[in-house]
C-alpha positions as CSV (number, residue, x, y, z in Angstrom):
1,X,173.6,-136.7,23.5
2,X,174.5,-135.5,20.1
3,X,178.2,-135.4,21.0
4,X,178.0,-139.2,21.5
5,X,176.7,-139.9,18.6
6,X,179.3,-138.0,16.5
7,X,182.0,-139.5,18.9
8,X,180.8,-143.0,17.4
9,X,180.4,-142.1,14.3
10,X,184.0,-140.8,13.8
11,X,184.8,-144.1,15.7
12,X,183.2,-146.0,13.3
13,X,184.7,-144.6,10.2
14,X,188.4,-145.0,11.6
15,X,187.4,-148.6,12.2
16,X,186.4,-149.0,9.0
17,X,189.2,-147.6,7.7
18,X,191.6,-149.4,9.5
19,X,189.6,-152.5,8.4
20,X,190.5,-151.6,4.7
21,X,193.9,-150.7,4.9
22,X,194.9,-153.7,6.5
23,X,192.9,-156.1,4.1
24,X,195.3,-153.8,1.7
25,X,197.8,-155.7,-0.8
26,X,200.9,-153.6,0.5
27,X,203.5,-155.7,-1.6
28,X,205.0,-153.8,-4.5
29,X,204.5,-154.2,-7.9
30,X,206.9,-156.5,-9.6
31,X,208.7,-154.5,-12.5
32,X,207.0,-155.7,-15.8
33,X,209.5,-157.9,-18.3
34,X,210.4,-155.9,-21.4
35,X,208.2,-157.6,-24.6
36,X,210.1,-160.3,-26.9
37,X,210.3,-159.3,-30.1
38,X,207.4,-161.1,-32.1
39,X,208.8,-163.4,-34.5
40,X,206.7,-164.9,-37.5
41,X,205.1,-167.8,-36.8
42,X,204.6,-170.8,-39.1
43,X,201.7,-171.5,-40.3
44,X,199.3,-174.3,-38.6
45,X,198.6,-177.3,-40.3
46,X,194.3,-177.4,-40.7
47,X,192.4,-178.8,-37.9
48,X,191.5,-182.5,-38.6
49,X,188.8,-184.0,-36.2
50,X,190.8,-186.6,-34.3
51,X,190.0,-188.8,-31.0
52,X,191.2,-187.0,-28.4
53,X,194.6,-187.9,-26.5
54,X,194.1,-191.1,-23.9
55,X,194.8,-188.3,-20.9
56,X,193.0,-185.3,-22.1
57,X,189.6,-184.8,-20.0
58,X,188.4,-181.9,-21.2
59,X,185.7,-181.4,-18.4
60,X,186.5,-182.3,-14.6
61,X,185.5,-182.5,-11.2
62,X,187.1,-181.5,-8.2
63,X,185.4,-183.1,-5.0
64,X,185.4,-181.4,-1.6
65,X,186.8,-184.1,0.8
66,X,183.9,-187.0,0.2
67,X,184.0,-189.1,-2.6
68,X,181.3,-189.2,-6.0
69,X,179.3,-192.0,-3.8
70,X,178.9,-190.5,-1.0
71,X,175.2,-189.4,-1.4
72,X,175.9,-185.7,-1.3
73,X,176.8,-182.4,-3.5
74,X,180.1,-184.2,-4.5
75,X,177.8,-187.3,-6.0
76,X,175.0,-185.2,-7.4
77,X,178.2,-182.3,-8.8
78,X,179.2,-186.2,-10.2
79,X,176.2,-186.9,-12.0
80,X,175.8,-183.9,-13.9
81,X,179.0,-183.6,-14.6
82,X,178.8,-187.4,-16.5
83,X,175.5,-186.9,-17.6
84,X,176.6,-183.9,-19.2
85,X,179.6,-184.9,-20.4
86,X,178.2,-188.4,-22.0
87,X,175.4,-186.2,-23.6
88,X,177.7,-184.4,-25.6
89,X,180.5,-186.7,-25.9
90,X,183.0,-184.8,-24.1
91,X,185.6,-186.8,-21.8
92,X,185.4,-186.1,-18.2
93,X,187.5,-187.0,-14.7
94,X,186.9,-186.4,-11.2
95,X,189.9,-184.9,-8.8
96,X,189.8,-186.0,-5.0
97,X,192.1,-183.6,-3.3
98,X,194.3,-185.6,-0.5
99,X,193.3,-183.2,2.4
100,X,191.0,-180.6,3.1
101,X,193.1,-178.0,2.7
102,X,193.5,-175.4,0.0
103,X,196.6,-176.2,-1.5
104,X,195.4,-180.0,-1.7
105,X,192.4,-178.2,-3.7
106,X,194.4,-176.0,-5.3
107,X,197.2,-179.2,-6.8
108,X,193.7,-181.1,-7.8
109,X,192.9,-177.7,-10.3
110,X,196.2,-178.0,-11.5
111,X,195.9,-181.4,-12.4
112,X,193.1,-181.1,-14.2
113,X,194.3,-178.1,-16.2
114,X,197.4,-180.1,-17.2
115,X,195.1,-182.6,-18.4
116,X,193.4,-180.3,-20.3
117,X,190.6,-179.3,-18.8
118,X,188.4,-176.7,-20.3
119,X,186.1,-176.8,-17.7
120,X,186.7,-177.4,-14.0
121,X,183.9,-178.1,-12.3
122,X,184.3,-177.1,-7.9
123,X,181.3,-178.0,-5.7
């Protein structure tokens, strides 16, 4: 009986590691880019409180495939994501990804980062 149970033991550990090698990132390194030289910078003009830009949201919302009505964790995410954002007078925008599909989510976080989000908000 004990000969069983080391058999399935030793069977279980070259399971496992056959589980982690091939969850393994097996693609090499790309060669690192020599440094620029650092050049002086000139010096920034002092931060004056503006309005921010017309297309700047600086906190958004990506929704999962419903829509911020739809009476579920995209409308509640919704809510407290304006509530917050109208509380301390920060501007704010919802994303609604085309598909279900990760690169459709993934395009949405992009969108919002080159609208300068800060925070990105993924229910």
């Amino acid at each position: 009986m004990k000969l069983w149970r080391r058999l399935a033991v030793v069977a279980l550990v070259f399971i496992m590691i056959f589980a982690f090698s091939a969850c393994a990132n097996n693609e090499p390194a790309a060669p690192e880019e020599p440094e620029a030289p650092e050049t002086p910078e000139e010096p920034e003009a002092p931060e004056t409180p503006e309005e921010p830009a017309a297309n700047v949201f600086e906190l958004a919302l990506i929704t999962d495939v419903g829509t911020i009505d739809d009476k579920s964790f995209n409308q509640g995410a919704w809510e407290g994501v304006e509530a917050y954002a109208k509380e301390n007078n920060i501007t704010y925008k919802y994303y609604q990804p085309a598909e279900q599909s990760d690169t459709a989510y993934i395009d949405s976080i992009g969108l919002a980062v080159k609208a300068g989000a800060k925070v990105i908000v993924c229910p």
